[in-house]
C-alpha positions as CSV (number, residue, x, y, z in Angstrom):
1,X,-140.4,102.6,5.0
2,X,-142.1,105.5,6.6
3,X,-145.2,106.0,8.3
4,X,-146.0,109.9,9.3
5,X,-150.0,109.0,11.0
6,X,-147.8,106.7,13.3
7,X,-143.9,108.4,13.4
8,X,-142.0,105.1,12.7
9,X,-139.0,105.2,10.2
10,X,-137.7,101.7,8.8
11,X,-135.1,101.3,7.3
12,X,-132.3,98.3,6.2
13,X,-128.8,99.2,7.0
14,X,-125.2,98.0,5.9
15,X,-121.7,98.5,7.5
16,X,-117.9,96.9,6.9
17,X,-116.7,94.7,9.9
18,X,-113.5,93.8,10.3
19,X,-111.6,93.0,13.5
20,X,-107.5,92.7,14.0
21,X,-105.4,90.4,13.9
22,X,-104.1,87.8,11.4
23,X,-106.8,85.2,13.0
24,X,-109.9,87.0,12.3
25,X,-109.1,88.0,8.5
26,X,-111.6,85.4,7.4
27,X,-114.5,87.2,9.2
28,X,-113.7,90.4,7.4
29,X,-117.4,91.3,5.8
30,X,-120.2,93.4,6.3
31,X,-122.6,93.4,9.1
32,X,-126.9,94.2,7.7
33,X,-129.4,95.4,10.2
34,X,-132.7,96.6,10.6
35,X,-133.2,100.0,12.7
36,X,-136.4,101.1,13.6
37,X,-137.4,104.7,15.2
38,X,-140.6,105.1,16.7
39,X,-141.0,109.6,17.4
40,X,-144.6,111.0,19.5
41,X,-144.6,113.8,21.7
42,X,-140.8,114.5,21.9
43,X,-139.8,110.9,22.8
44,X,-138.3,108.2,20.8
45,X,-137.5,104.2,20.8
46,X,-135.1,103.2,18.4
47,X,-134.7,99.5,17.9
48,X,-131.8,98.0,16.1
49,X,-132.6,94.1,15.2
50,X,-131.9,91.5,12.7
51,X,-128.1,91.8,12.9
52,X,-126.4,89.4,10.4
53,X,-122.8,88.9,10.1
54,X,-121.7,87.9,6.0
55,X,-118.4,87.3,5.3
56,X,-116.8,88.9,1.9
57,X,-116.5,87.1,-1.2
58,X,-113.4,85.1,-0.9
59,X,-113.3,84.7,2.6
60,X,-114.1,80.7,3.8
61,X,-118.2,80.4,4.6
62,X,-117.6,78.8,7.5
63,X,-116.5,82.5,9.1
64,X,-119.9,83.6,8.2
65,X,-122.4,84.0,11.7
66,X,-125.3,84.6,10.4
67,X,-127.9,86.2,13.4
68,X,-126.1,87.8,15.7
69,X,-128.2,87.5,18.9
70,X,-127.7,88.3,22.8
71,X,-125.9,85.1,23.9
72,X,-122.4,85.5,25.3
73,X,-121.7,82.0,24.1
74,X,-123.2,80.6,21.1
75,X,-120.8,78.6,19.8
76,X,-120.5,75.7,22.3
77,X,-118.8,73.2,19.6
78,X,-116.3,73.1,16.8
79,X,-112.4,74.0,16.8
80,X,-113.8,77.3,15.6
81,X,-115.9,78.2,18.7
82,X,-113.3,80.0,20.8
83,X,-112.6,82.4,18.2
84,X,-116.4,82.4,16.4
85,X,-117.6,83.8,20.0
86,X,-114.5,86.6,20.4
87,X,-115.8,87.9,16.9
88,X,-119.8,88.1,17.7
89,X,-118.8,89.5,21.4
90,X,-116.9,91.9,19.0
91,X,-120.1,92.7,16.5
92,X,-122.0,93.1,19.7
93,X,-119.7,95.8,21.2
94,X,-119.7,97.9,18.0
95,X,-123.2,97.5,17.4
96,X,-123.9,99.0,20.8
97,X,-121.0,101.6,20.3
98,X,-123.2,102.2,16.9
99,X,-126.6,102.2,18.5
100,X,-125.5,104.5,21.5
101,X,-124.4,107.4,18.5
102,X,-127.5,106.7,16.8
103,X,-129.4,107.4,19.8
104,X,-127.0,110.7,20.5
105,X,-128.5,112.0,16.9
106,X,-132.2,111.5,17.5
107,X,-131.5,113.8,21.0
108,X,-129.9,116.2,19.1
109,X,-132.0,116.4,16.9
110,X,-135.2,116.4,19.1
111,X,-133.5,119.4,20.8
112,X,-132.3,121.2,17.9
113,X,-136.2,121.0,16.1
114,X,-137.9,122.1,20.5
115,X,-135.8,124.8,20.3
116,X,-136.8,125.8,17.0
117,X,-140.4,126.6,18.1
């Protein structure tokens, strides 16, 4: 979605997670995100929300996190929880590692179109 008047981009987006090591195969998926950029007067906010881990077809539902959120330690119970919490601290690292790029781009690109006119 787009909205010139206002100079907000929407948009859904999709990547592959997987992290090593024989334990974590069944959390091999895709992550799905929303990212948001907000542009006026040469400055930008670009929010990156709605983070949902899925797991591939094949791979046990159970290894499927759903919302990824802030917490350090969302999974308190379960046999699972040790490892459930090593793959979201994971999805949070790369998401950041994604975000910081994305950010990169927009300055870049804000430079690139100042020095233009």
């Amino acid at each position: 979605m787009e909205d010139k008047e206002t100079g907000i981009i929407t948009g859904k987006g999709l990547t592959k997670y997987h992290k090593k090591g024989l334990t974590y195969t069944c959390y091999g998926g895709q992550i799905k995100y929303v990212i948001k950029v907000q542009v006026r007067d040469g400055r930008y906010k670009v929010d990156i929300n709605n983070i949902i881990h899925d797991v591939d077809l094949g791979n046990a539902k159970s290894c499927a996190l759903g919302l990824i959120t802030d917490s350090d330690e969302r999974f308190t119970q379960g046999a699972s929880k040790k490892y459930h919490n090593a793959v979201v601290k994971d999805i949070q690292e790369k998401m950041e590692v994604y975000a910081n790029s994305t950010f990169e781009n927009i300055e870049k690109a804000i430079a690139s179109q100042e020095e233009e006119e």
